[in-house]
N, C-alpha and C positions, 0 to 999 in steps of 0.2 A: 504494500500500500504506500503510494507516493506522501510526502509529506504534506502537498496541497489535498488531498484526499484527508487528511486527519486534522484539518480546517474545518469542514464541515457535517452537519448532523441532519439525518435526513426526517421531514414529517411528512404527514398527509394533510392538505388542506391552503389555506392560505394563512399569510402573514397575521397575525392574530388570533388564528385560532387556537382553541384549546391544546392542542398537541403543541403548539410554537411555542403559546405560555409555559408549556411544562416544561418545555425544553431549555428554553431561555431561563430557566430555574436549576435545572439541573447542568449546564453548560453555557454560562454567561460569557465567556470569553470564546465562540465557537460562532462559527456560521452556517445559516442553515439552506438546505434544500430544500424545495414545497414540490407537491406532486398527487395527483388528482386522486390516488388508488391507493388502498394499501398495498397492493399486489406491486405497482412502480416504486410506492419505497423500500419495500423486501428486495426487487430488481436494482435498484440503485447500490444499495449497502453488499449484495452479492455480485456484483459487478465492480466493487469494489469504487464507486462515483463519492461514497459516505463513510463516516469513518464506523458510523452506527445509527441506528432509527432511532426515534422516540412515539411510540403506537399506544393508542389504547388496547386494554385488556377486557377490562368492567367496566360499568358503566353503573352507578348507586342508583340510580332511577332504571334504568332500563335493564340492567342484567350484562349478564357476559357480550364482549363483542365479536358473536362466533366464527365470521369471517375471519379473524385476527385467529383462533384456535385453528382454523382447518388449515390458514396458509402457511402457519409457524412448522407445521406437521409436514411438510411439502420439499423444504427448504434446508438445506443444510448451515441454518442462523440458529444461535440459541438466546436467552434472554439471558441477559446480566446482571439485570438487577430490575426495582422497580424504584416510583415515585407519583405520590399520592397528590393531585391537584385540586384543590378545594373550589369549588364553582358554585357562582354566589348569582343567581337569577334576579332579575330586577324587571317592573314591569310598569310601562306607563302607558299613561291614557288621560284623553279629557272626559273629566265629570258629564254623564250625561245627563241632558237638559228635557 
């Protein structure tokens, strides 16, 4: 793995979302790669483009995130660790009249 490849960290999604927050939490000094599919960030990091993903697992409302089970099974990636993101929902609206 070139040393420009251990620059950055691969997620799914865009710039802000939840996987970037986790990430930028767990590797503040790292740059990151976005990519529409779990399956392209699994591809990027065995491709060696990433130095490693940051994916959901669970999900405390919805459950497991089973796609993320079947493709880890698929793959010759293993998990390294974890990191727990607290997500804090906020909802507005105008009083209705």
């Amino acid at each position: 793995m070139s040393e420009k490849t251990q620059d950055f960290i691969a997620c799914q999604g865009v710039p802000g979302a939840f996987s970037h927050l986790a990430a930028k939490q767990l590797f503040p000094e790292k740059r990151f790669l976005f990519y529409a599919t779990f399956e392209a960030v699994l591809e990027a990091v065995s491709r060696e483009k990433a130095a490693c993903a940051l994916l959901p697992v669970e999900n405390s409302a919805a459950g497991r995130v089973a796609d993320m089970h079947r493709l880890l099974g698929d793959l010759p990636l293993y998990v390294t660790g974890e990191h727990f993101l607290r997500i804090r929902h906020c909802q507005i609206g105008r009083a209705h009249v």
